[in-house]
C-alpha atoms as an extended CHARMM CRD file, in Angstrom:
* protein
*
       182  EXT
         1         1  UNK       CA            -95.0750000000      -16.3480000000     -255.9100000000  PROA      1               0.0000000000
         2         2  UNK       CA            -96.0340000000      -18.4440000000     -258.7920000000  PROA      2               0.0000000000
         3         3  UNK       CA            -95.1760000000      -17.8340000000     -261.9720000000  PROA      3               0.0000000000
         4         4  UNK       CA            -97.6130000000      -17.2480000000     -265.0730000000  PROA      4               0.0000000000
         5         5  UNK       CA            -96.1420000000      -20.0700000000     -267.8300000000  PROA      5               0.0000000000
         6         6  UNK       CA            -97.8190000000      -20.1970000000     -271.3820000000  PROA      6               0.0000000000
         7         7  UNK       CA            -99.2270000000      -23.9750000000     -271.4160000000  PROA      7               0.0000000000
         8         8  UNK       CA            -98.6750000000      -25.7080000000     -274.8680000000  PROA      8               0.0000000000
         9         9  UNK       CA           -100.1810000000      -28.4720000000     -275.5370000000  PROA      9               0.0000000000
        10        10  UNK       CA            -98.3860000000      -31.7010000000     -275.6820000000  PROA      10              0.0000000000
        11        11  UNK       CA            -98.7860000000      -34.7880000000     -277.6660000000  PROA      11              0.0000000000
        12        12  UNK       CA            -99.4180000000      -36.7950000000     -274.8750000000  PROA      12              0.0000000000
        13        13  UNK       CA           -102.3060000000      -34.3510000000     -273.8580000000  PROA      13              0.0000000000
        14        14  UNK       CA           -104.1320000000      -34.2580000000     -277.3370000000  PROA      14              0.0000000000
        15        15  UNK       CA           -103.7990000000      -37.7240000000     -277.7440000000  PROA      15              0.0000000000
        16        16  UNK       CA           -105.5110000000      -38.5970000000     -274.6730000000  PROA      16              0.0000000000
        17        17  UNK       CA           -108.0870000000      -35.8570000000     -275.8580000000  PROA      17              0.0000000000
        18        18  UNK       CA           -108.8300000000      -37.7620000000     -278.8630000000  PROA      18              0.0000000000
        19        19  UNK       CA           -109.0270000000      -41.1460000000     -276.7170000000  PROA      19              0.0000000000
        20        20  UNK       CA           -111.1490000000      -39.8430000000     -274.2210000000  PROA      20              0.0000000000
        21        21  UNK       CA           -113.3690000000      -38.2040000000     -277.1260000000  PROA      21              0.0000000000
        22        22  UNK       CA           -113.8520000000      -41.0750000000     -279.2780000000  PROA      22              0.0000000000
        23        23  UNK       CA           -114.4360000000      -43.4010000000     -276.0900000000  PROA      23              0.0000000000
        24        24  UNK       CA           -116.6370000000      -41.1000000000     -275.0850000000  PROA      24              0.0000000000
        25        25  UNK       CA           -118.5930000000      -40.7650000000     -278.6530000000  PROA      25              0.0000000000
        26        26  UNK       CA           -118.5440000000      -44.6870000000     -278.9400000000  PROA      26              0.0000000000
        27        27  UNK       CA           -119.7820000000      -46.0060000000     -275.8610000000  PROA      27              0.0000000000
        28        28  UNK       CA           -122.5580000000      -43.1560000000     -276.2580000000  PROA      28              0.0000000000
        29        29  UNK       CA           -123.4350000000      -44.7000000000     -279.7090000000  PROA      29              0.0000000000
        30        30  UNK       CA           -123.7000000000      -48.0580000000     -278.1850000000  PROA      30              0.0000000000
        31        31  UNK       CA           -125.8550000000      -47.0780000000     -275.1780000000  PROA      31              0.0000000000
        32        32  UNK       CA           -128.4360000000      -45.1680000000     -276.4910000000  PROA      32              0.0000000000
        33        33  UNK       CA           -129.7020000000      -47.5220000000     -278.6490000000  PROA      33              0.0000000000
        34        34  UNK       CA           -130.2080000000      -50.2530000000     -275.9630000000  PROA      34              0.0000000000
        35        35  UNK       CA           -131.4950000000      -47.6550000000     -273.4510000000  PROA      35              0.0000000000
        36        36  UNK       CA           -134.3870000000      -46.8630000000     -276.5880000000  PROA      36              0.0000000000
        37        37  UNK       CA           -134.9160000000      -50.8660000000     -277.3780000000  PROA      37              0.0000000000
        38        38  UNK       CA           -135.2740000000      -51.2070000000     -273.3910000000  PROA      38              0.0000000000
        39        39  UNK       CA           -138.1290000000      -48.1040000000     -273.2580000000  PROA      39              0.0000000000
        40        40  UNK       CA           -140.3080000000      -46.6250000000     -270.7230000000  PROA      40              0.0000000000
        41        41  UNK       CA           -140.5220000000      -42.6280000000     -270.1160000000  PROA      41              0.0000000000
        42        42  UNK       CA           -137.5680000000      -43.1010000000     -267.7690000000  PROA      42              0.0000000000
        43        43  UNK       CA           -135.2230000000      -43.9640000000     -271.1050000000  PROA      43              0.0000000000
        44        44  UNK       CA           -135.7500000000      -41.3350000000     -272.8760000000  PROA      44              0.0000000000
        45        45  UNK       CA           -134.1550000000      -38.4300000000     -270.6900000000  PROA      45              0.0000000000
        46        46  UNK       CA           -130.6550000000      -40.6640000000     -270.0680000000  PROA      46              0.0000000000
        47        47  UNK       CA           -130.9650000000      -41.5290000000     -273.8000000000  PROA      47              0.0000000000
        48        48  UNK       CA           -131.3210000000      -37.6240000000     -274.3590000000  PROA      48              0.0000000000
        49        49  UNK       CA           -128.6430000000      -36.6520000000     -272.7030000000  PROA      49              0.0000000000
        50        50  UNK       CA           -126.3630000000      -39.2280000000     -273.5940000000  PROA      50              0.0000000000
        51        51  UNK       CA           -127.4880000000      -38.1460000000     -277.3800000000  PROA      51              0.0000000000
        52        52  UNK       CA           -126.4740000000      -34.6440000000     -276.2960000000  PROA      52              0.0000000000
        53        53  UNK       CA           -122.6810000000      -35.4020000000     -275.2600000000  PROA      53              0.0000000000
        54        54  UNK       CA           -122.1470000000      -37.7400000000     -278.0570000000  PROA      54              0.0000000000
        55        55  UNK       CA           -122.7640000000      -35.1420000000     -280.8130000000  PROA      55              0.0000000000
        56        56  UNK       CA           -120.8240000000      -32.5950000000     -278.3540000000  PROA      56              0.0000000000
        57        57  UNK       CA           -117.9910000000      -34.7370000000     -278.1420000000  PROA      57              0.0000000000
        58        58  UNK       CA           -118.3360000000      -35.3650000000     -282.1990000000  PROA      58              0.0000000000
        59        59  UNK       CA           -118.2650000000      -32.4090000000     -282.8340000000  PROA      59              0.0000000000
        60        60  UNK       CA           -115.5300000000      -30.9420000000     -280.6410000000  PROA      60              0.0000000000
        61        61  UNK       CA           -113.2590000000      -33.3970000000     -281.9390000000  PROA      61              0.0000000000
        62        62  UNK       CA           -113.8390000000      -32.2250000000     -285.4330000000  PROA      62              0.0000000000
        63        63  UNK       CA           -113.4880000000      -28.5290000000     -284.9380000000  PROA      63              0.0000000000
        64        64  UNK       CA           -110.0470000000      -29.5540000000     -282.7550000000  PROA      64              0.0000000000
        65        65  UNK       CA           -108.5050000000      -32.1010000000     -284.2460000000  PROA      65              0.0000000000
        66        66  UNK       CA           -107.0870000000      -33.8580000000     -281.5800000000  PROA      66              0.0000000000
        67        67  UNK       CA           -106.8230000000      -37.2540000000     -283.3190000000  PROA      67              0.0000000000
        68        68  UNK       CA           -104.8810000000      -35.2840000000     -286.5110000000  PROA      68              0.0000000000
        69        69  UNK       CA           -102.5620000000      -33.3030000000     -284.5750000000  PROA      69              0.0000000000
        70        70  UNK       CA           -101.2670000000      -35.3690000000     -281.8180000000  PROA      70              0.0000000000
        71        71  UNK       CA            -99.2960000000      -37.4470000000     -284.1600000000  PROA      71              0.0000000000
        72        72  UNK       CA            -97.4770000000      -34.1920000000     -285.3490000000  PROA      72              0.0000000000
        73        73  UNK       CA            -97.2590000000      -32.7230000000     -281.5550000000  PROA      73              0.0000000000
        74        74  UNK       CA            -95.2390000000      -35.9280000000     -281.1000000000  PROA      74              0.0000000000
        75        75  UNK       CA            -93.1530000000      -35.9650000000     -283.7070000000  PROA      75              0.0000000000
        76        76  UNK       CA            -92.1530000000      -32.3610000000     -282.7940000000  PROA      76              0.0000000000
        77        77  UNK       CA            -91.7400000000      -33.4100000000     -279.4070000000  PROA      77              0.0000000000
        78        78  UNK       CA            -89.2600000000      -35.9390000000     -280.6030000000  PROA      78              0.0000000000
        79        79  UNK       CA            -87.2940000000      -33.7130000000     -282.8590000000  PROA      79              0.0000000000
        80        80  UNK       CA            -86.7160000000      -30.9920000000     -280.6200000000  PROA      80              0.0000000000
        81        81  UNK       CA            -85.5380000000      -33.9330000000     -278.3990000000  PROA      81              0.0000000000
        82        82  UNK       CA            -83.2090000000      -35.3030000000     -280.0270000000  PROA      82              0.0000000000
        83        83  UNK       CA            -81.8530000000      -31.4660000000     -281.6840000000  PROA      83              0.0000000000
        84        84  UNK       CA            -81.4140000000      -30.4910000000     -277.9510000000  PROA      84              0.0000000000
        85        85  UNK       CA            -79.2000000000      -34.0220000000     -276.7630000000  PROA      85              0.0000000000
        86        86  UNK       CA            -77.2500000000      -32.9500000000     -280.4470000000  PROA      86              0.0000000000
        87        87  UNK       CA            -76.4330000000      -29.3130000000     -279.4230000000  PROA      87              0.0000000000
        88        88  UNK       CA            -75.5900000000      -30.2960000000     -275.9220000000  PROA      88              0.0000000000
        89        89  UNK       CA            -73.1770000000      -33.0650000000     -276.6340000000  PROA      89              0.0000000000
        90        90  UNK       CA            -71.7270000000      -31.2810000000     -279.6890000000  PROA      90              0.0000000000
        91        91  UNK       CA            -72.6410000000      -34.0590000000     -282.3370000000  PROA      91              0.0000000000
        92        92  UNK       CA            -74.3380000000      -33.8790000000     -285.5010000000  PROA      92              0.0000000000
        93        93  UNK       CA            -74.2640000000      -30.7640000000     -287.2010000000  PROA      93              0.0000000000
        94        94  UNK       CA            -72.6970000000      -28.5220000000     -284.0230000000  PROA      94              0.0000000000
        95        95  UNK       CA            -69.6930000000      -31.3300000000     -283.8330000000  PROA      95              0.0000000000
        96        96  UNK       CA            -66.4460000000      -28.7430000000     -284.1140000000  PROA      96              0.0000000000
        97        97  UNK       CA            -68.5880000000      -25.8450000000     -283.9240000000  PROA      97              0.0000000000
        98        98  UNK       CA            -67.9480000000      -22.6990000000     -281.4950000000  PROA      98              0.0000000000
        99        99  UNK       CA            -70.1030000000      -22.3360000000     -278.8740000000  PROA      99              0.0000000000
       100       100  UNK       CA            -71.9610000000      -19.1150000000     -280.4350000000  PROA      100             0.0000000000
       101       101  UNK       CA            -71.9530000000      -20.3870000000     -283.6200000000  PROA      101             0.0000000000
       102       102  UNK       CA            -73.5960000000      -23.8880000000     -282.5690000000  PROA      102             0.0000000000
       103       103  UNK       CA            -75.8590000000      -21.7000000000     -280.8070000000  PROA      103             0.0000000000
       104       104  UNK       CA            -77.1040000000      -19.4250000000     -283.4730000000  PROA      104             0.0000000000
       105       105  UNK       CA            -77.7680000000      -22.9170000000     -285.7800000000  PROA      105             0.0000000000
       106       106  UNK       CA            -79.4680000000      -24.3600000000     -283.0480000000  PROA      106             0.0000000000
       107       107  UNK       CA            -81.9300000000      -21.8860000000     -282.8780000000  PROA      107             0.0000000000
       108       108  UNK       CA            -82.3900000000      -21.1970000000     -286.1980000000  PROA      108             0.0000000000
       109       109  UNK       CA            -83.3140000000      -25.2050000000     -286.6010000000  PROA      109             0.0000000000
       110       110  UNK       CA            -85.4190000000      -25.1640000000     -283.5980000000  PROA      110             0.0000000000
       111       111  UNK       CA            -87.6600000000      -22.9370000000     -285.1580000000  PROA      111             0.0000000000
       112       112  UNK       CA            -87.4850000000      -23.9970000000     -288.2360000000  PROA      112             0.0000000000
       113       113  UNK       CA            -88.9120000000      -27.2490000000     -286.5150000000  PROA      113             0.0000000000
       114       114  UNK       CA            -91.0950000000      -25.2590000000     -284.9410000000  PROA      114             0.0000000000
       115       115  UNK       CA            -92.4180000000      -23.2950000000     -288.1640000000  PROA      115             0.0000000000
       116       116  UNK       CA            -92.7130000000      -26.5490000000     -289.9890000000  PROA      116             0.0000000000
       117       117  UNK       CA            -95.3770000000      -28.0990000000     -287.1860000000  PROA      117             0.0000000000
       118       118  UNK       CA            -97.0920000000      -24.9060000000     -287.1480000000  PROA      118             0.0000000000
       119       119  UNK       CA            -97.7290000000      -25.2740000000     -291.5650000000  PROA      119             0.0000000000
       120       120  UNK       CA            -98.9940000000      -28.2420000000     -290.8330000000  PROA      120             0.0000000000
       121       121  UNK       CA           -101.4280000000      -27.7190000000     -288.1340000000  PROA      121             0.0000000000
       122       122  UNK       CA           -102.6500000000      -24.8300000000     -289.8990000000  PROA      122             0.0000000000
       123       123  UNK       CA           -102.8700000000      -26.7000000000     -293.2840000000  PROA      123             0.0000000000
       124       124  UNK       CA           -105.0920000000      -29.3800000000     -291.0320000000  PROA      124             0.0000000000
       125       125  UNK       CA           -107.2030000000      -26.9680000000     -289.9830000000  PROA      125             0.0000000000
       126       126  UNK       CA           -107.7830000000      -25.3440000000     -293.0710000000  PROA      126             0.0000000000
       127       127  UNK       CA           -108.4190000000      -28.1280000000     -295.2310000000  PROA      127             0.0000000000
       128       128  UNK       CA           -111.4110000000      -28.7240000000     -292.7920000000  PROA      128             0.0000000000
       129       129  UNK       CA           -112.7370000000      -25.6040000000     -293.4440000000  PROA      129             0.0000000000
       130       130  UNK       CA           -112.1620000000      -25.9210000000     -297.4370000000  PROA      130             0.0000000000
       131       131  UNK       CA           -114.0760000000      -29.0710000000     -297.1990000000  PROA      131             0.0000000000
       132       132  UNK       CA           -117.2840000000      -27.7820000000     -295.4060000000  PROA      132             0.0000000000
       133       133  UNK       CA           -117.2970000000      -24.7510000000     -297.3640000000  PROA      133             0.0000000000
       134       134  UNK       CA           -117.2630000000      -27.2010000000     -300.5100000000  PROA      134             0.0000000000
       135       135  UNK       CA           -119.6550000000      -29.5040000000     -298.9670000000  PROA      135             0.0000000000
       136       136  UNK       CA           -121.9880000000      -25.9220000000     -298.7070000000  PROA      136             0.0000000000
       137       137  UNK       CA           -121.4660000000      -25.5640000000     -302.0330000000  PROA      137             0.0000000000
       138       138  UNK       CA           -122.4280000000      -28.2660000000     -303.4440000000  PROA      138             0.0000000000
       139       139  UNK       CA           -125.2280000000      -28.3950000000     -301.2480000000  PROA      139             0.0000000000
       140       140  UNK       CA           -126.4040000000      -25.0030000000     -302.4010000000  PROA      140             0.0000000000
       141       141  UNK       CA           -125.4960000000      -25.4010000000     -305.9870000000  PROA      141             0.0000000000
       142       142  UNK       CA           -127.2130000000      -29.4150000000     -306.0510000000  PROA      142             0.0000000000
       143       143  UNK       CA           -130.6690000000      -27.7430000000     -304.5920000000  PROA      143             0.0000000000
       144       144  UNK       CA           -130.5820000000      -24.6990000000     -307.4910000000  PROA      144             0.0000000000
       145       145  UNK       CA           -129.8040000000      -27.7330000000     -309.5520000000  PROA      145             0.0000000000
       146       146  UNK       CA           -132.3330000000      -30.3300000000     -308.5420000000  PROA      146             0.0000000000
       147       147  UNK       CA           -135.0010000000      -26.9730000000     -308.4120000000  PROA      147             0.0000000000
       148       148  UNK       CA           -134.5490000000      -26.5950000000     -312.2050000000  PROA      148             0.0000000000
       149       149  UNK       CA           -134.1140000000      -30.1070000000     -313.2700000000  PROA      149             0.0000000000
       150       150  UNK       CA           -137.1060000000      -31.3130000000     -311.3380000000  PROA      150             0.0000000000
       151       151  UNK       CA           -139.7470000000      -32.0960000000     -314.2590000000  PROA      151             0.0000000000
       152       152  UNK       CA           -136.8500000000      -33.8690000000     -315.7170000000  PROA      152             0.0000000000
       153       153  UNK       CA           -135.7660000000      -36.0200000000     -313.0930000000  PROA      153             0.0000000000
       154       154  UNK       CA           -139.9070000000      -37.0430000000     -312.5400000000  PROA      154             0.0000000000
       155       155  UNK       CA           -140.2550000000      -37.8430000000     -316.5700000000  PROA      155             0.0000000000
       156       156  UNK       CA           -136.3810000000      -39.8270000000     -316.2000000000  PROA      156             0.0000000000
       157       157  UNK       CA           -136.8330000000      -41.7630000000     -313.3340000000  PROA      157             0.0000000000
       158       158  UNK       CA           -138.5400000000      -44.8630000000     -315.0950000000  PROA      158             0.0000000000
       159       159  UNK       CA           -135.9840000000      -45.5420000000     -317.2180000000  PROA      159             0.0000000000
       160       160  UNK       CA           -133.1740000000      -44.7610000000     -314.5110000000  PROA      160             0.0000000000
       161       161  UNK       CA           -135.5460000000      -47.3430000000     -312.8930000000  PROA      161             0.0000000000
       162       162  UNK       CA           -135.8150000000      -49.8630000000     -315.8410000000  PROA      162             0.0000000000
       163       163  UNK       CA           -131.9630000000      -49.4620000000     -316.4260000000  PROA      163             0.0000000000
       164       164  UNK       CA           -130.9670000000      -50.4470000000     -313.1360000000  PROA      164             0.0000000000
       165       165  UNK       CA           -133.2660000000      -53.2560000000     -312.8870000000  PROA      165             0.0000000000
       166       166  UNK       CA           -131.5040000000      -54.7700000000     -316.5960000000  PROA      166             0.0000000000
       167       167  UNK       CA           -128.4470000000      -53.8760000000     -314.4510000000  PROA      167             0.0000000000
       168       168  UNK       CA           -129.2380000000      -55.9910000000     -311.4600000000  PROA      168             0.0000000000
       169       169  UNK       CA           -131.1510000000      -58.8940000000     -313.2820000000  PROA      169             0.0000000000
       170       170  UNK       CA           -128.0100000000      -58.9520000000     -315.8870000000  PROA      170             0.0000000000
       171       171  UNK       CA           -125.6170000000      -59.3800000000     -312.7090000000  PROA      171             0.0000000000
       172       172  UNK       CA           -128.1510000000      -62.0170000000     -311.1420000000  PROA      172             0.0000000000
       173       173  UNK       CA           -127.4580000000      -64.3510000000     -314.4150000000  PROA      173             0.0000000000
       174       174  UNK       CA           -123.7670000000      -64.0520000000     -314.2780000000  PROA      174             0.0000000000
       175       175  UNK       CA           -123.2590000000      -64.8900000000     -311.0560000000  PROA      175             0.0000000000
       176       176  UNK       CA           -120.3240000000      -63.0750000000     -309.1200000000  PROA      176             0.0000000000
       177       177  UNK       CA           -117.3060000000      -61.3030000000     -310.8900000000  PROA      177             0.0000000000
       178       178  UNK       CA           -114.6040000000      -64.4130000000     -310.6560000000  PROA      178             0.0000000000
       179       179  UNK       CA           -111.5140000000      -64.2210000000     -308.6280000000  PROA      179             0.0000000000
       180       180  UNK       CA           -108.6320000000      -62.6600000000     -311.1160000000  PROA      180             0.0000000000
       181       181  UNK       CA           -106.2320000000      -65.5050000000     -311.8510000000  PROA      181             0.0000000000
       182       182  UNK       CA           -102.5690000000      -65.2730000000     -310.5590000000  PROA      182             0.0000000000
């Protein structure tokens, strides 16, 4: 009878995630561009698809951050390594320690480990979030804007114009910025 085990996932695991994702997304990006340069009807469809699992791939990546968290999977991995070889050879912080008392810390560090890669993963994730929501934001609040500030912008864009051409032909006569001296 086999035995039902909770599979984590390990840092060896997401990191070959992210590999096999961003291999994935950049040999995509380089094909379909030749298979569109090479044309005929019968590009399109592998160009289509190829299209398809690139932005799948893309976008899996970003909603499961396999590239951000395998780096902290590992060093997890490592701690809880090296906290085990500590508690069973009685060195470190359990050397002269009672059995039940090295016990007791050694859980209580364990998960503290634990805990700590946990804040993290969840701070990853939500920053993600935070940003898109802000990106939304902005979005929404920079079409409100550009809605009510849209004579303006028509009458102002000559002189945004003019400026930036004084701009450009005042850079032109200067020549590049000089190295700074050392």
């Amino acid at each position: 009878m086999r035995k039902n085990r909770l599979r984590l996932p390990t840092a060896t695991s997401m990191k070959n995630k992210a590999l096999y994702m961003r291999a994935t997304a950049v040999i995509g990006g380089a094909v379909v561009p030749a298979l569109i340069n090479i044309g005929g009807d019968w590009a399109r469809i592998p160009a289509t698809i190829i299209s398809l699992i690139v932005g799948l791939m893309v976008s899996l990546e970003t909603v499961h951050h396999f590239g951000d968290q395998w780096p902290i999977y590992r060093s997890t991995e490592q701690l809880l390594r090296r906290e085990y070889y500590l508690f069973t050879t009685g060195r470190g912080v359990y050397e002269g320690k009672g059995s039940d008392e090295a016990y007791k810390q050694f859980v209580e560090r364990v998960e503290d480990m634990i805990d700590n890669e946990t804040r993290i993963t969840i701070r990853i994730m939500s920053a993600e979030v935070k940003a898109v929501n802000q990106e939304s934001n902005n979005l929404q609040q920079g079409e409100t804007q550009s809605q009510l500030d849209q004579p303006t912008r028509q009458q102002s864009t000559p002189a945004v114009l003019k400026s930036t051409q004084t701009a450009t032909s005042t850079a032109a006569t200067q020549g590049p910025p000089s190295a700074p001296q050392s």
